[in-house]
N, C-alpha and C positions, 0 to 999 in steps of 0.2 A: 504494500500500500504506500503511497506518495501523497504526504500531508504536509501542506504549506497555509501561513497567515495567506489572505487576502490580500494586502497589502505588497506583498513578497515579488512587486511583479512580475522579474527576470525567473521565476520557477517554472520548470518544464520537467518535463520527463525524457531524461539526460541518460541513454541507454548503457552508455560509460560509465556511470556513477551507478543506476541497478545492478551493473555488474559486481561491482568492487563491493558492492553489500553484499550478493546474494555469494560472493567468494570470504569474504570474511563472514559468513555465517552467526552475523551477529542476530540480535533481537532489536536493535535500535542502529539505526545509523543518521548521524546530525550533522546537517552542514552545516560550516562554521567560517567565517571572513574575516580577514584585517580587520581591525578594529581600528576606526576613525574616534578623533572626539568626541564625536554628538551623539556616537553613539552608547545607548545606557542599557543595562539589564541585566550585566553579570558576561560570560565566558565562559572558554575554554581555560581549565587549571589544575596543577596537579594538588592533591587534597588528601591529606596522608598518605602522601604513594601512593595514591591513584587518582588515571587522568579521567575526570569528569567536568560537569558542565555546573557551573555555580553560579547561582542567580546575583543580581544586586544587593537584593533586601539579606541576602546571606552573608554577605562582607562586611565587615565590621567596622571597620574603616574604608570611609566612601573612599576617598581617592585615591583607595590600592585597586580597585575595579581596571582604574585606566594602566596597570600594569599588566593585565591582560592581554595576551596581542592576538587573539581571537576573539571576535564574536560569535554568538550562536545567530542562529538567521531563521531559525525556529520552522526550517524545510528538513523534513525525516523522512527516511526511509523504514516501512515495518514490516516486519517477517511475520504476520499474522500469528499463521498456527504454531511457530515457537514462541511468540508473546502470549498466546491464549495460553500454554503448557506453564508457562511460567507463572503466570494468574491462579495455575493448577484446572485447565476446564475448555475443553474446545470446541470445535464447531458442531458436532450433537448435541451437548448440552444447550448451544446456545439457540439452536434449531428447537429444540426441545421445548423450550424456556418460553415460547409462544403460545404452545399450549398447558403445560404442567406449571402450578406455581412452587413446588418444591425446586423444579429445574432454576425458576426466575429466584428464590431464594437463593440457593447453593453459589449463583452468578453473583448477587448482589455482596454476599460473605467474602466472596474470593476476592471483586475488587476492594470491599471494607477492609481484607488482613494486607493488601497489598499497600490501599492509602494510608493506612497508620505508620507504615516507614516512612512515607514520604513526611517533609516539614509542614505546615501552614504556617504561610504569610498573613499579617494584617497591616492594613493600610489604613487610613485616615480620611478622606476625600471630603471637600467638599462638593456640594449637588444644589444647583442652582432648580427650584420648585417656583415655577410662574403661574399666577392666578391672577383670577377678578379680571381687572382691566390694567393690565400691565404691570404688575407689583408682581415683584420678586422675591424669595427670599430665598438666603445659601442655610444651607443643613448640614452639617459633619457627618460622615456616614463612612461608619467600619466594614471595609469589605475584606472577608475571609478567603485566600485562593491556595488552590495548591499546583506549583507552577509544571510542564512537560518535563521539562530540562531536569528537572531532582529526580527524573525516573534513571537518569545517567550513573547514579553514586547510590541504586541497590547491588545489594551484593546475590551475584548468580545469575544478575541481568547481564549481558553481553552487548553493551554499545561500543561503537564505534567514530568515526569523525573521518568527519571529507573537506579537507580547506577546497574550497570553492572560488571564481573571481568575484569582486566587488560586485559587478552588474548582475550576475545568477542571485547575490541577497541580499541585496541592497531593496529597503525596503522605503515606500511610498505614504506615510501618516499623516502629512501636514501640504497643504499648498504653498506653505514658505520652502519647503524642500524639491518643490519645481526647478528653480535655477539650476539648484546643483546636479540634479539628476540630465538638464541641457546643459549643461559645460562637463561632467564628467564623463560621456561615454554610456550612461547608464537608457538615456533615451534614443541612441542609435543600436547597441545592443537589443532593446525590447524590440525595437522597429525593425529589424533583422529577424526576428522569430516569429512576427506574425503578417501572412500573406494580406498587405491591401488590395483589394482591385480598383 
């Protein structure tokens, strides 16, 4: 399976890189890019002796982040039925699990012991709530995540990592990031992979 952000524009399905997954017979493989300034979220790093992917909100000191020199680009590759096995549960049960609620239980236990190794993050946010006739107001609001990337640093999960070029994950969030995407290369690249007539 080939799962990319939305955002992600330059992602395709890159027959070269399925390769080098389905040859390193990993369970996860993450492409990961030079890491520019701007960009924020954590990396590629090693962590007790071993190379995984570490979020932002995990670093303790923000501006060891930019000693990083990968970014993740949050485009994976996934070996289905070795991540299901790893879960402990595969594609009957999950076939299954439509009709039997014992099946749809046994599913929801397996992701439940697997999410407990993972971290939760909390965040802080403000949420701008508009009512009436144009009055606003901002609210504080905790939001609970638990990020992909931490599925890198289970232990018996088998990831991997593909430095990729800038324009394959260089990602699209802001209109102020237009420029740079027309002066770096990043919007002749995308323009190159997709047929206009």
């Amino acid at each position: 399976l080939f799962c990319h952000n939305i955002d992600t524009m330059g992602a395709y399905i890159e027959p070269v890189l399925l390769g080098m997954h389905i040859n390193k017979r990993s369970h996860l493989t993450f492409e990961v890019t030079p890491r520019r300034i701007e960009d924020k979220g954590g990396g590629l790093a090693k962590v007790n002796g071993n190379i995984q992917l570490i979020e932002g909100l995990a670093i303790p000191v923000e501006e060891d982040e930019y000693k990083l020199p990968y970014y993740n680009t949050l485009t994976n590759w996934i070996s289905i039925d070795s991540l299901l096995e790893f879960f402990g549960i595969d594609r009957s049960l999950v076939i299954e699990a439509e009709k039997r609620d014992n099946s749809r239980n046994e599913i929801i236990e397996s992701i439940r012991r697997v999410e407990r190794m993972i971290p939760t993050y909390v965040t802080i946010k403000d949420v701008n709530y508009t009512w009436g006739r144009g009055q606003e107001d901002i609210y504080p609001v905790a939001q609970f995540e638990k990020l992909w990337g931490d599925m890198s640093s289970l232990k018996g999960l088998r990831s991997s990592y593909i430095a990729v070029a800038r324009h394959r994950g260089h990602q699209l969030k802001e209109l102020s990031q237009l420029y740079m995407w027309m002066i770096d290369g990043s919007f002749d690249y995308l323009k190159n992979l997709v047929y206009f007539e």
